[in-house]
ZADO-728148 format. One record per residue (C-alpha): residue number from 0; x, y, z. Coordinates in nm, 2 decimals. Example, Ala and Ser with C-alpha at 12.3 -4.5 7.8 and 13.67 -1.06 7.14 Angstrom:
<rs>
+-----+--------+--------+--------+
:  nr :   east :  north :     up :
+-----+--------+--------+--------+
:   0 :   1.23 :  -0.45 :   0.78 :
:   1 :   1.37 :  -0.11 :   0.71 :
+-----+--------+--------+--------+
</rs>
This chain:
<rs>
+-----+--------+--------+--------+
:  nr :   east :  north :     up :
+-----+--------+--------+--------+
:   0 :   1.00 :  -1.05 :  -1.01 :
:   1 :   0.85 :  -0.87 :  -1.28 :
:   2 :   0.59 :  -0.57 :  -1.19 :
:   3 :   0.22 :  -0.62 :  -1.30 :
:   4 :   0.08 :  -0.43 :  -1.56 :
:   5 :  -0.22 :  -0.33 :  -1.65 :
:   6 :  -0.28 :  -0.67 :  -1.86 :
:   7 :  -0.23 :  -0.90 :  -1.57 :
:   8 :  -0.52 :  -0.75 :  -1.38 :
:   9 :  -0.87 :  -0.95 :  -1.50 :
:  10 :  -1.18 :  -0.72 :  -1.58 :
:  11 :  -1.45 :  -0.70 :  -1.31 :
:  12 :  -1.65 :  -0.98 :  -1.49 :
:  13 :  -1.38 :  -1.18 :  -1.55 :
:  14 :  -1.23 :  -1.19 :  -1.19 :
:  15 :  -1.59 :  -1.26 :  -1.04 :
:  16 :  -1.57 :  -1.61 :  -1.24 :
:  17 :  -1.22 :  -1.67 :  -1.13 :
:  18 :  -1.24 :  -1.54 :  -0.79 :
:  19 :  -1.34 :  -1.84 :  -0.57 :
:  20 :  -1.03 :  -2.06 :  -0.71 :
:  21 :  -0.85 :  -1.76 :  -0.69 :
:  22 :  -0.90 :  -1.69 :  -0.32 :
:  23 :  -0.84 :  -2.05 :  -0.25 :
:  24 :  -0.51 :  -2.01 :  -0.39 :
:  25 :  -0.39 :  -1.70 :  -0.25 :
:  26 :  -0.52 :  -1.82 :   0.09 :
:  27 :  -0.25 :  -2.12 :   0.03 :
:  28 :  -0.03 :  -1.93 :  -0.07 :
:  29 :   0.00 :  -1.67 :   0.18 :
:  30 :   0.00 :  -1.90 :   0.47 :
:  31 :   0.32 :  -2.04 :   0.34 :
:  32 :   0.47 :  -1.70 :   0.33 :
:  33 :   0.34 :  -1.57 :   0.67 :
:  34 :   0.58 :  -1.60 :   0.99 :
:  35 :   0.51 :  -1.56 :   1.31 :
:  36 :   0.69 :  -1.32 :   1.56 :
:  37 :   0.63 :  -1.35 :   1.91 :
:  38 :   0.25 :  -1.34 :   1.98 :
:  39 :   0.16 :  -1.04 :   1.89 :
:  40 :   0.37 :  -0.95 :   1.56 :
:  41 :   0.33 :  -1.16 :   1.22 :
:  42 :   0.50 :  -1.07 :   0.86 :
:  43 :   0.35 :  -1.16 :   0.56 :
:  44 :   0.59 :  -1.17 :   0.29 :
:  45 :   0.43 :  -1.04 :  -0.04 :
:  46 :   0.50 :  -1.15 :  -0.44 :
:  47 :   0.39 :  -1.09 :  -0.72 :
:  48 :   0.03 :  -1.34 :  -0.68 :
:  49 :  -0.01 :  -1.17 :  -0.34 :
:  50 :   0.00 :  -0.78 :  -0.47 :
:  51 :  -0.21 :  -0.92 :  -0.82 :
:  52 :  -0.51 :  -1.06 :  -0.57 :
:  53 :  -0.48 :  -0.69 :  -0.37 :
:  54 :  -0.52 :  -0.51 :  -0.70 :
:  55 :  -0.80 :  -0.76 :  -0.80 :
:  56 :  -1.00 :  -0.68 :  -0.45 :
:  57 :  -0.95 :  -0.37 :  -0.43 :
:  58 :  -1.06 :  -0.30 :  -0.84 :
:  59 :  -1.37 :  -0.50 :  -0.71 :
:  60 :  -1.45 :  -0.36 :  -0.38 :
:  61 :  -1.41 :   0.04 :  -0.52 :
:  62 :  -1.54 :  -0.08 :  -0.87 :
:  63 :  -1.31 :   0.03 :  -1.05 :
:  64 :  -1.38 :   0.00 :  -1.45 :
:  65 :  -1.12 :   0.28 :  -1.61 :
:  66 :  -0.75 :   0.16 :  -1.73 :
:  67 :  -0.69 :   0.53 :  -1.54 :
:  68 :  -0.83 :   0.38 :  -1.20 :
:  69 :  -0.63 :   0.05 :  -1.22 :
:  70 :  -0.31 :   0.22 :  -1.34 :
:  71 :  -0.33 :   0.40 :  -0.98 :
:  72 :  -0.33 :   0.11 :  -0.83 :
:  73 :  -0.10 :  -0.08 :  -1.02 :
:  74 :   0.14 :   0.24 :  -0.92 :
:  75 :   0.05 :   0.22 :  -0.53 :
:  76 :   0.11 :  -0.16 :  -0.53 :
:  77 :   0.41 :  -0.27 :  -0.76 :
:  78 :   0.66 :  -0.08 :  -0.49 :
:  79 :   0.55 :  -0.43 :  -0.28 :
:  80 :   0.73 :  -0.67 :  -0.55 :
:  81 :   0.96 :  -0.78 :  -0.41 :
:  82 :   1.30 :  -0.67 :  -0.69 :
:  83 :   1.53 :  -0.95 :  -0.84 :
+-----+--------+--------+--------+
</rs>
């Protein structure tokens, strides 16, 4: 999978008016991808929708507005995409 950049993440505006169908899909998504271990331990098994939604909440949660700001996260995330 190919890592995000700074491109795929949707300014704060922007990811407000796509959030709801956003969530919705990631939601989906990660239910798919989440397995179950015994009763106590569950993996959730991340791609590159999963980490793009992270950078999104976490842009909007900290509001983050600088290229600078987002280019840290996109560094602490990508490591969690998964390689080809």
């Amino acid at each position: 999978m190919t890592k995000l950049t700074l491109a795929d993440i949707a300014d704060t505006r922007a990811y407000e008016r796509e959030r709801p169908a956003f969530l919705a899909e990631i939601i989906a998504l990660k239910k798919q991808r989440r397995i179950h271990v015994g009763p106590i331990v569950t993996f959730v098994f991340e791609n590159r929708a999963t980490i793009r939604f992270q950078i999104q909440e976490m842009a909007r949660v900290e509001r983050l507005s600088t290229d600078e700001a987002i280019e840290h996260e996109l560094e602490t995330y990508n490591p969690l995409i998964p390689e080809p």
